[in-house]
N, C-alpha and C positions, 0 to 999 in steps of 0.2 A: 283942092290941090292936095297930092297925094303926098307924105312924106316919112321918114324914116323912124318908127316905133322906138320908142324914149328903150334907151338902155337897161339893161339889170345892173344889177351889182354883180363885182366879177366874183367869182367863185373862191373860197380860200384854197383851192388844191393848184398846187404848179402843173405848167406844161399844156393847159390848156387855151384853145386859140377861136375866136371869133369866127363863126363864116355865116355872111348873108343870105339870104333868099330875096327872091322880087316874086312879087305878084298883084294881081289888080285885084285894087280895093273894091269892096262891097258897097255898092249903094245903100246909104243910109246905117252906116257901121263905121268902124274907126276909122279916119282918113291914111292908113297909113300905107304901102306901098314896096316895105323894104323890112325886115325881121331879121334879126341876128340872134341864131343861139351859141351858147356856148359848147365847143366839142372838143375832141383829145384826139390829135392825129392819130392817126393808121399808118400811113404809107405816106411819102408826098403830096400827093393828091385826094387822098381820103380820108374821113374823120367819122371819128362816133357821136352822135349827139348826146350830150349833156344836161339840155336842160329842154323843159316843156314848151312847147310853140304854141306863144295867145295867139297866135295871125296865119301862118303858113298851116296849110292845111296838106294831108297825106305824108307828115311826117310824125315820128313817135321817140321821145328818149330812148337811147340805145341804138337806133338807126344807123348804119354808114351812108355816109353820104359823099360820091365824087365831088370835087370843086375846082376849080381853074383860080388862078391869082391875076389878080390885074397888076397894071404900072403901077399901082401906087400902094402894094402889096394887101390890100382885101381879097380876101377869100369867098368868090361868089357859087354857091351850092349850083350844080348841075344834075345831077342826077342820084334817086336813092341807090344804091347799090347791094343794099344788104337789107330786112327787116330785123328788126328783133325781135318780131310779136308780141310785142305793146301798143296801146290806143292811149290816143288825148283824147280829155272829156275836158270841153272848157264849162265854168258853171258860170254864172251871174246873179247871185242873191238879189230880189224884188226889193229894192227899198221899201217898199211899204207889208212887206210879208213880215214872219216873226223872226227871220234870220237878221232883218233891217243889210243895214249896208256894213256887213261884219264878214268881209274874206276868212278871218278863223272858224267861223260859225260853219261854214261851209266844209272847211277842213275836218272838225269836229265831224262832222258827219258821216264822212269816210277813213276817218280813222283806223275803224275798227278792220276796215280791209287792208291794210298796210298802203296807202297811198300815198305817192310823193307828188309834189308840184310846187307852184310858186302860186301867189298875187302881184297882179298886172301893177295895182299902186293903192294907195289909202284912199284917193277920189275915187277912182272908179274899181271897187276891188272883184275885177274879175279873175276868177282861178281855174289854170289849166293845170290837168292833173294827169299822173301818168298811173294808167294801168295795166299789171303788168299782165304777163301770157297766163300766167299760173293764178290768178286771179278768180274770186268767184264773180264771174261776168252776168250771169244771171242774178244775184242779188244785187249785184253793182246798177245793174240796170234798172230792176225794181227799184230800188230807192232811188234813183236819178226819178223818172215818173211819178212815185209817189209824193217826192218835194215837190215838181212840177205841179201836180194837182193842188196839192195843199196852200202853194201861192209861194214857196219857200225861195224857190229862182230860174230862171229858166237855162236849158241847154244846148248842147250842140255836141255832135262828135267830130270831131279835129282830124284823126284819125282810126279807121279800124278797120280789123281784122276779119277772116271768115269764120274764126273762132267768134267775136264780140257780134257777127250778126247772124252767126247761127245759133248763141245762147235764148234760151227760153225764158222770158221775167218769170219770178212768180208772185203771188203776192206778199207783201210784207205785212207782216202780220203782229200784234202790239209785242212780241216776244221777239222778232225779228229787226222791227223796227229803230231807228232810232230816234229821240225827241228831237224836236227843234229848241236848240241852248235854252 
C-alpha cells in the first residue's frame, strides 16, 4: 500500500509553500506514492522548486512547476514549466561499505563540487543532491562510479540533463579523488 513520504523540516525562509507530486511507486522501493517539496511561488499557479526530490523523478531544484489547488487548499504539481539546468543524483551509502550508513560521509564526498541537498532520515540516510548547470558533471559523474565500484553506495539519476548525459567521466585519479571519511 502506497503512501505519502514522511515530511522534511520546513525551511527557515518565509513565503515558501508545499506542492505535491503523485506518482507510482517502484516495486521493491519505498512504498510511497505522493512527495512534497518545498517551492516559492511565481505566479498563482507556479512555483520554483526548493528543495531536492528523493521520489519524484524528472524534476531538479530550481525547476518551475505549474499546479492546480484543490478544495482543501494542496497544491498538486502538473506540469514542469521551466528547467533550470540542474540534475538530482540521489546516493545510498552500502551499509556494509566504508561509508557504512553515514548520510554526511556521502556529503563529504561532494563537497568539494559545491553540492546542496538533504538526507532522506537517520534510518535510512538516503541523499538526493542537487547539481548544478555549471557544475563539473564529468567529475561528478566519475566519482559517483568510482564509489559505485569501491562498494561506497549505490545510484541513481533523479533527474537530468543533455548537458549531464553528454559529459564524458574521466578517471579519478588518487590527486582527483576523494577518500572515503
Amino acid at each position: 500500500m502506497a503512501s505519502i513520504a514522511p515530511d522534511r523540516q520546513v525551511p527557515d525562509e518565509a513565503g515558501l509553500v508545499k506542492v505535491m507530486f503523485r506518482f507510482r511507486p517502484r516495486a521493491g522501493w519505498l512504498p510511497y506514492d505522493t512527495e512534497g517539496l518545498w517551492a516559492r511561488p511565481v505566479t498563482v499557479e507556479t512555483a520554483r522548486i526548493q528543495s531536492a526530490p528523493f521520489l519524484q523523478d524528472g524534476i531538479a531544484e530550481g525547476d518551475v512547476v505549474r499546479f492546480t489547488t484543490d478544495n482543501t487548499g494542496v497544491r498538486w504539481a502538473v506540469e514542469r514549466v521551466q528547467a533550470s539546468g540542474n540534475c538530482t543524483i540521489r546516493v545510498l551509502p552500502l551499509p556494509n561499505g566504508p561509508l557504512g550508513r553515514n548520510a554526511g560521509a556521502v556529503h563529504e564526498q561532494f563537497a568539494g563540487f559545491g553540492l546542496g541537498g538533504e538526507s532522506f532520515n537517520e534510518e535510512f540516510p538516503f541523499v538526493a543532491l542537487t547539481v548544478p548547470a555549471d557544475a563539473d558533471l564529468a567529475a561528478i559523474k566519475a566519482l559517483l562510479q568510482s564509489g559505485t565500484s569501491l562498494g561506497w553506495w549505490a545510484f541513481e539519476v533523479g533527474c537530468a540533463t543533455d548537458a549531464w548525459r553528454d559529459a564524458r567521466t574521466r578517471k579519478v585519479g588518487s590527486d582527483e579523488g576523494r577518500d572515503a571519511a
